[in-house]
C-alpha positions as CSV (number, residue, x, y, z in Angstrom):
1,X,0.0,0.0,0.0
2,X,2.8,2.5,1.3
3,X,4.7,1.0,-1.9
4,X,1.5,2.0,-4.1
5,X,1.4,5.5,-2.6
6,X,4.7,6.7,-3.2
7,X,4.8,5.6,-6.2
8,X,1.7,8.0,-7.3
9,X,3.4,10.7,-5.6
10,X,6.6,10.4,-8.1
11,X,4.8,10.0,-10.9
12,X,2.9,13.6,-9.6
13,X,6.5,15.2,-9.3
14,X,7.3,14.0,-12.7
15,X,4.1,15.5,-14.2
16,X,4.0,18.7,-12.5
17,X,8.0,18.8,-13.5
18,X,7.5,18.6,-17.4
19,X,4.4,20.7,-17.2
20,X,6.3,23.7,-15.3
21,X,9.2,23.2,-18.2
22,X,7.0,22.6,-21.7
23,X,5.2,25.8,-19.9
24,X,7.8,28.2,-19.0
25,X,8.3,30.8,-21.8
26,X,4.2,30.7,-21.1
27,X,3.3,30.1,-17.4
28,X,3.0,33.5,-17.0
29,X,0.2,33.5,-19.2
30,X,-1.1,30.7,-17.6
31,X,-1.0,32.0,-14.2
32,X,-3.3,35.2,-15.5
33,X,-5.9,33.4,-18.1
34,X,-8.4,33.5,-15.7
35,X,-7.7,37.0,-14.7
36,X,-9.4,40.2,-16.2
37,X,-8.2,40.7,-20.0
38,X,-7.2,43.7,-21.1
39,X,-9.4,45.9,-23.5
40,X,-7.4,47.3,-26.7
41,X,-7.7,50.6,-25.9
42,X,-5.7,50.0,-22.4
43,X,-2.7,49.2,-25.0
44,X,-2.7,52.8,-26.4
45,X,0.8,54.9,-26.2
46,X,2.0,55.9,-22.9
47,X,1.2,59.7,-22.6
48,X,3.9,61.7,-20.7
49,X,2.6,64.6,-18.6
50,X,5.7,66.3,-18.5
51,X,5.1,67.7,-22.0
52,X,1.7,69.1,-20.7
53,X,2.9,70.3,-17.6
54,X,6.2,72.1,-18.6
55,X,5.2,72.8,-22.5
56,X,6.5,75.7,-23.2
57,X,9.7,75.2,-21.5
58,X,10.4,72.2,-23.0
59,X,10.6,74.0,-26.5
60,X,14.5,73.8,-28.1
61,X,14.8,75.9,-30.9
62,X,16.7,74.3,-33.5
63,X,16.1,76.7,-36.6
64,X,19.5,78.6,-36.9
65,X,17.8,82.4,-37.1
66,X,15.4,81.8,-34.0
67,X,18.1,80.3,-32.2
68,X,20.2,83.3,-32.7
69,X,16.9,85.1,-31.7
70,X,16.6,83.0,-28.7
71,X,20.3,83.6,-27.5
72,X,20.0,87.3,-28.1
73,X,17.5,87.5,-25.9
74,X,19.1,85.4,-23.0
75,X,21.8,88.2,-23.1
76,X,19.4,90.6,-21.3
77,X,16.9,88.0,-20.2
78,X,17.2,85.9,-17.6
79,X,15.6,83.1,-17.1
80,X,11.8,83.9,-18.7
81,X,11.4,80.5,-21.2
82,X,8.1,80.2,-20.8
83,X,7.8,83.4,-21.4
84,X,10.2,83.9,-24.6
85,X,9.4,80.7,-26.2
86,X,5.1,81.8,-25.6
87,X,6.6,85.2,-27.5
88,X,8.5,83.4,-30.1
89,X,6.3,81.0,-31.2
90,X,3.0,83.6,-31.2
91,X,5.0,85.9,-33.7
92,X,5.1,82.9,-35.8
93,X,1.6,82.5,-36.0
94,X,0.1,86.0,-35.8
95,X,-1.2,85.3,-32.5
96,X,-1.5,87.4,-29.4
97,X,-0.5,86.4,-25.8
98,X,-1.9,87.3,-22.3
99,X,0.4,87.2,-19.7
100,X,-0.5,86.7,-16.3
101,X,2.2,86.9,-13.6
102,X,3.3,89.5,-10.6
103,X,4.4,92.7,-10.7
104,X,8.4,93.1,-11.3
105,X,8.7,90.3,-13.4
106,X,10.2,91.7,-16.6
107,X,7.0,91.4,-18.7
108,X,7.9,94.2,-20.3
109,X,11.2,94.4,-20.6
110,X,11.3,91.3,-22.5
111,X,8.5,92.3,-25.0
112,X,10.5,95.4,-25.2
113,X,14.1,93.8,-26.0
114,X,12.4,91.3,-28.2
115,X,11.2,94.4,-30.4
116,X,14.1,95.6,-30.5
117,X,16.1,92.9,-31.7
118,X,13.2,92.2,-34.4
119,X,13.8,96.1,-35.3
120,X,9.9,96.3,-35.0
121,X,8.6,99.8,-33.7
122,X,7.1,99.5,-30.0
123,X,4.3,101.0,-28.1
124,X,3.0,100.4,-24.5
125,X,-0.7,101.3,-23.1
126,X,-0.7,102.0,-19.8
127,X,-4.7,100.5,-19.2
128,X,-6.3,102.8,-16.2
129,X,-10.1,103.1,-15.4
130,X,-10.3,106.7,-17.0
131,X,-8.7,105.6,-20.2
132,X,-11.0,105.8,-23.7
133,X,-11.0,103.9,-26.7
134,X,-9.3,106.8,-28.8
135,X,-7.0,106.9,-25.9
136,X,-5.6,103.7,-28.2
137,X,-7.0,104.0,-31.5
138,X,-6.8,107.3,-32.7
139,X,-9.2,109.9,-33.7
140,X,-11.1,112.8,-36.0
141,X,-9.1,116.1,-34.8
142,X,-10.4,119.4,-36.0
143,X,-7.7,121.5,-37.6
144,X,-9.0,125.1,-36.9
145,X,-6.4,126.1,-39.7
146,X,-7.9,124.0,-42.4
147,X,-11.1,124.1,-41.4
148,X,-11.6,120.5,-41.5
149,X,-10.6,116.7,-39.4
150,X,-7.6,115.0,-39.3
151,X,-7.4,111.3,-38.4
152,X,-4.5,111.4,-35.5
153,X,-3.5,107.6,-35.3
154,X,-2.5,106.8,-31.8
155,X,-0.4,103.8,-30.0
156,X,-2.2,101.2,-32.3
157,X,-0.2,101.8,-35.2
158,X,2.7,100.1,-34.4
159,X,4.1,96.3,-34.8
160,X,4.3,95.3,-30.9
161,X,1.7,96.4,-28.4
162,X,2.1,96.5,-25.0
163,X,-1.4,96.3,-23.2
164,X,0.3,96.7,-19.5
165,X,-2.6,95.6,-17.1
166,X,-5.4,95.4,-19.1
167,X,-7.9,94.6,-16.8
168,X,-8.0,97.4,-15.1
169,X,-9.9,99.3,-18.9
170,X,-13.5,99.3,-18.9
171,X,-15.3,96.7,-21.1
172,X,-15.7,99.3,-23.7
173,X,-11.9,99.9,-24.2
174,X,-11.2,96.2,-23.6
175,X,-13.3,95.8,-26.7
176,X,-11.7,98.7,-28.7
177,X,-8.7,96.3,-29.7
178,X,-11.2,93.2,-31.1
179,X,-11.0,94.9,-34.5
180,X,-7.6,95.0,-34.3
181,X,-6.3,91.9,-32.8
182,X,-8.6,89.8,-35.1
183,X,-8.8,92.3,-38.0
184,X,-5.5,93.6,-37.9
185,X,-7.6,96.6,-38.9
186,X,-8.9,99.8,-37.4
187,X,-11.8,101.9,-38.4
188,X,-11.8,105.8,-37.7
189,X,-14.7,108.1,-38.9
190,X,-15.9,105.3,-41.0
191,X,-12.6,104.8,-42.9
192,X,-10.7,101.6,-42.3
193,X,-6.9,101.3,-42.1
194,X,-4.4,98.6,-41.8
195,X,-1.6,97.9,-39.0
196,X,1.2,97.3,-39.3
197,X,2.5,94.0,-40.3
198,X,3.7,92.2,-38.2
199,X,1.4,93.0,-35.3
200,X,1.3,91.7,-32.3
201,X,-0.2,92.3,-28.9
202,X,1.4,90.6,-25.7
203,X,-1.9,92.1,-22.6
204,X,-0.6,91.8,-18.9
205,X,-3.0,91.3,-16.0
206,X,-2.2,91.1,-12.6
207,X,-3.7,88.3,-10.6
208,X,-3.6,89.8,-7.1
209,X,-5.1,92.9,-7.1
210,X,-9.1,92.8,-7.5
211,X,-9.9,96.6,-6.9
212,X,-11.0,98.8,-9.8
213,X,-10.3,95.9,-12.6
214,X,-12.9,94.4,-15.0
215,X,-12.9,90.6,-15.9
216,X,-11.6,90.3,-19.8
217,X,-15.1,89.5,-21.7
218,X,-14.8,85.8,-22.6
219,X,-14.6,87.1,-26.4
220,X,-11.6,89.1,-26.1
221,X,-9.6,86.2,-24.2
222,X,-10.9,83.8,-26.9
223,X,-8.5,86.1,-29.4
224,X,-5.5,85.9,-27.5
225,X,-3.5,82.4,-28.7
226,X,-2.1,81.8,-25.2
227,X,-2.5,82.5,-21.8
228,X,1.5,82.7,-20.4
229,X,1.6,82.2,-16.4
230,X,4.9,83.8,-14.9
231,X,6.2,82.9,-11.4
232,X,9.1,84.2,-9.4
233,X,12.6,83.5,-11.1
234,X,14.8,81.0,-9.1
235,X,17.4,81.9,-6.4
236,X,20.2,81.5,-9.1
237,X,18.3,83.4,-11.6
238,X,17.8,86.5,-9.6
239,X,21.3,86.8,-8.7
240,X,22.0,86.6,-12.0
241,X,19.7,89.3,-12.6
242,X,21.5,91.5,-10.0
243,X,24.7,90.9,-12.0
244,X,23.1,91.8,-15.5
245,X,21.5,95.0,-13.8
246,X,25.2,96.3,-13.1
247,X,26.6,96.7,-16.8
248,X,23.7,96.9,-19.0
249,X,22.8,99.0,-22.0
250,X,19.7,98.5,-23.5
251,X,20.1,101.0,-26.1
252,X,22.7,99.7,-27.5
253,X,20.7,96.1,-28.8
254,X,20.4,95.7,-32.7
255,X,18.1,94.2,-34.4
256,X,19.1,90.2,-35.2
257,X,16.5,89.4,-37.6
258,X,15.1,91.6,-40.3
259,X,11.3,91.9,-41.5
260,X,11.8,89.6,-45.0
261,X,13.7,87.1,-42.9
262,X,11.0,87.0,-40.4
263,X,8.3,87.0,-43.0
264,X,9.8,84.2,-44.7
265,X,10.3,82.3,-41.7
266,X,6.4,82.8,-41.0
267,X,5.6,81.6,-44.8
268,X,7.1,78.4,-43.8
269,X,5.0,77.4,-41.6
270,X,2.2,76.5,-44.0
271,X,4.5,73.9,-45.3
272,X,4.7,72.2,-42.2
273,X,3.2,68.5,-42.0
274,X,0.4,67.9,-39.8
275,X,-1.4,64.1,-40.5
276,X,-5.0,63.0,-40.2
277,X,-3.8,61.5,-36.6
278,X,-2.5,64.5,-35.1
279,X,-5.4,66.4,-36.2
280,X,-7.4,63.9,-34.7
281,X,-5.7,64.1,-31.6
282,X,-6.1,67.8,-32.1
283,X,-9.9,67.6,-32.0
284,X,-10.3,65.3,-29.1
285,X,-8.0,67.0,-27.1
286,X,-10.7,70.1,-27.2
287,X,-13.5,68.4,-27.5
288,X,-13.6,66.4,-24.1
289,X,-13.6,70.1,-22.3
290,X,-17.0,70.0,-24.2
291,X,-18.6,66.9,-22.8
292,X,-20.5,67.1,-19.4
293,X,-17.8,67.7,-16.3
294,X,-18.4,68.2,-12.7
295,X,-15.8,71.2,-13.0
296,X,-16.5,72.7,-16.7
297,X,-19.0,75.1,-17.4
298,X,-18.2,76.0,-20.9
299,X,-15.4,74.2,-23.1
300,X,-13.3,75.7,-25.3
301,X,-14.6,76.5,-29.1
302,X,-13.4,75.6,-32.5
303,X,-11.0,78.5,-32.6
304,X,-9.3,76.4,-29.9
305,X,-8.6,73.2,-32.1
306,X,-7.4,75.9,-34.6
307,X,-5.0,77.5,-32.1
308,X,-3.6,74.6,-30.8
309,X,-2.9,73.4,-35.3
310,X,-0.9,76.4,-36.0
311,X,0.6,76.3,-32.4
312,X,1.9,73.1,-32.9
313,X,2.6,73.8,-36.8
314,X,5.6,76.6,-34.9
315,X,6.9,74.3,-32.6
316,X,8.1,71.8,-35.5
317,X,9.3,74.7,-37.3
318,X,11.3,75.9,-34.2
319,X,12.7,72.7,-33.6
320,X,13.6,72.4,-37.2
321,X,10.8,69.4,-38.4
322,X,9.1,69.5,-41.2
323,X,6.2,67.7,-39.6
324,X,3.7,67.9,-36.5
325,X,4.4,65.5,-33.5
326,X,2.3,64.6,-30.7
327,X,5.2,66.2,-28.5
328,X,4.4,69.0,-30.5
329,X,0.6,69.2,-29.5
330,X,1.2,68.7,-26.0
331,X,3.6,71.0,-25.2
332,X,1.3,74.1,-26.7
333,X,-2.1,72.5,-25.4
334,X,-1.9,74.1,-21.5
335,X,-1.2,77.8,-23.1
336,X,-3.7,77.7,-25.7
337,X,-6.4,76.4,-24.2
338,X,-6.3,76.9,-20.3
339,X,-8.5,80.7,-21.3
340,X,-10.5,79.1,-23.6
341,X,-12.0,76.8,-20.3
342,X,-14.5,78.2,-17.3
343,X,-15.1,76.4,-14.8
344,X,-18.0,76.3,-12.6
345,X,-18.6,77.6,-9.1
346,X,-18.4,74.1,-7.5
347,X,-15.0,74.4,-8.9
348,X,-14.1,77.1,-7.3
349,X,-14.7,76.2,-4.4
350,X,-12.9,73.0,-4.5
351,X,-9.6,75.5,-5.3
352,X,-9.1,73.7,-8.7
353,X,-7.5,75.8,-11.4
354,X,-7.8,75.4,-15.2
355,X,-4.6,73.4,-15.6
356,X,-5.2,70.7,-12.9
357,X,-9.1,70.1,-14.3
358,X,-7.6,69.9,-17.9
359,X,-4.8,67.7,-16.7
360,X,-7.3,65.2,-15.7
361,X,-8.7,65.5,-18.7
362,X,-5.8,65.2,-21.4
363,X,-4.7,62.0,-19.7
364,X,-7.8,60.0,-20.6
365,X,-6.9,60.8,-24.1
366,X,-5.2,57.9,-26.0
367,X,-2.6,59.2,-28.9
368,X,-4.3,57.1,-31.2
């Protein structure tokens, strides 16, 4: 009997021996047949959040003139990527940039220095609650001489515009640069003239002073391309900055870059490759603000999807591509479409901001 029951047990052993071996490469798949499977769309590209969450600082310019453009800048600049590439890639596409940062930051002494090394004529707005829309664009002046009006164009006609605190306009001033920023047109005593081209306006708002401002209507923050945030430089920056301060001379920058050169650098942009797929991912990207959220009120519009093509279009021309990436997409999607979002009061109160709720959002999205 004992002889009988050994005897199974070997043969057992011997079984459960070959089995483990003839199995190997595939035990592993044994071991888990019985366990959940997989859909398809689990299997889609890992996304990397990194390219969401630093974008714009993840830019490298590649192209030889904006590199040089790039440099340039850095000599009077410090530190301010976001910033600079935001600027960089929005004169590339026509596109205007609101700025939303501290006071003391350099806002406009890098819009300034950048117009300068373009060797683009400059103006800056001071917004204040008493200002008026001729204030910006010009008006009919009566010329007691001649007897009759002369259209007196103000700050608008130039290439770079600095709105410096914009929020603190009225509505109806706010609204006097619609015309222009979409337009690139004005229209005095019912005669229409052209800017300036290029022209491009880079609006400042401060975020922590409430008094005497008035919320940007969601129409006018739809026409600006991005929405730049700007934090406090590093420790290592602003000692830098201390050391830059002593030995200065901003009147002596030249320009790096001349208007053909930048126009044809623009031109090429049209030739840029962008597939069915990244137009795709494109759509969904904007669309899913659209869809029913606990935190979204209103999702971004179409303008968005088109923002975030031509955004993308600049970033493979910066980095010297002749084609769109994914990469591309996700580093431009935060700045383009974090204005284009409101959220709801429920929100608010939860202290969310725009880029953590769209965040949560872009990661659901498969690349393909």
């Amino acid at each position: 009997m004992w002889t009988l029951i050994i005897l199974l047990s070997l043969v057992i052993a011997i079984v459960v021996v070959v089995l483990f071996v003839f199995f190997k490469e595939d035990s592993k798949g044994m071991f888990n047949f019985f366990k959940k499977q997989e859909k398809p769309s689990d299997h889609h590209h890992k996304i990397h959040t990194k390219y969401f969450e630093e974008g714009l600082e993840l830019i490298e310019f590649h192209h030889k003139e904006l590199q040089h453009l790039k440099e340039s800048l850095h000599l009077h600049i410090i530190g301010m990527d976001g910033l600079i590439n935001a600027i960089m890639i929005n004169i590339l596409c026509g596109g205007h940039v609101l700025v939303e940062g501290f006071p003391g930051l350099a806002k406009t002494k890098t819009i300034h220095v950048f117009s300068q090394l373009l060797g683009l004529d400059f103006k800056r707005i001071q917004f204040t609650p008493d200002l008026l829309p001729a204030d910006i664009l010009g008006g009919e002046i009566y010329n007691s001489k001649s007897q009759e009006f002369d259209t007196k164009m103000w700050p608008i006609m130039a290439n770079i515009i600095l709105a410096d605190e914009i929020n603190r306009a009225t509505p109806k001033v706010q609204s006097a640069l619609l015309e222009a920023m979409q337009e690139h047109q004005v229209t005095i005593g019912g005669v229409t003239h052209k800017l300036p081209d290029p022209f491009f306006v880079l609006a400042t708002q401060n975020p922590i002073e409430q008094e005497w401002t008035y919320p940007l209507p969601e129409a006018q923050i739809d026409r600006f391309l991005f929405k730049v945030l700007v934090s406090y430089p590093s420790l290592a920056d602003e000692k830098k900055i201390l050391d830059t301060m002593e030995k200065e001379d901003l009147t002596k920058i030249k320009s790096v870059i001349s208007h053909s050169e930048l126009a044809a650098i623009k031109k090429t942009i049209d030739d840029v490759i962008i597939s069915d797929e990244i137009k795709h991912y494109i759509t969904k990207l904007t669309s899913i603000t659209r869809k029913e959220h606990e935190y979204i009120l209103y999702g971004t519009s179409p303008r968005g999807s088109i923002g975030l093509m031509q955004a993308s279009k600049a970033v493979a021309l910066a980095e010297w591509r002749a084609y769109v990436t994914h990469e591309d997409v996700q580093r431009v999607a935060l700045p383009v479409l974090r204005h284009r979002v409101i959220l709801n009061y429920q929100a608010k109160l939860s202290g969310l901001t725009e880029d953590q709720v769209l965040l949560s959002l872009f990661e659901t999205v498969s690349l393909v």
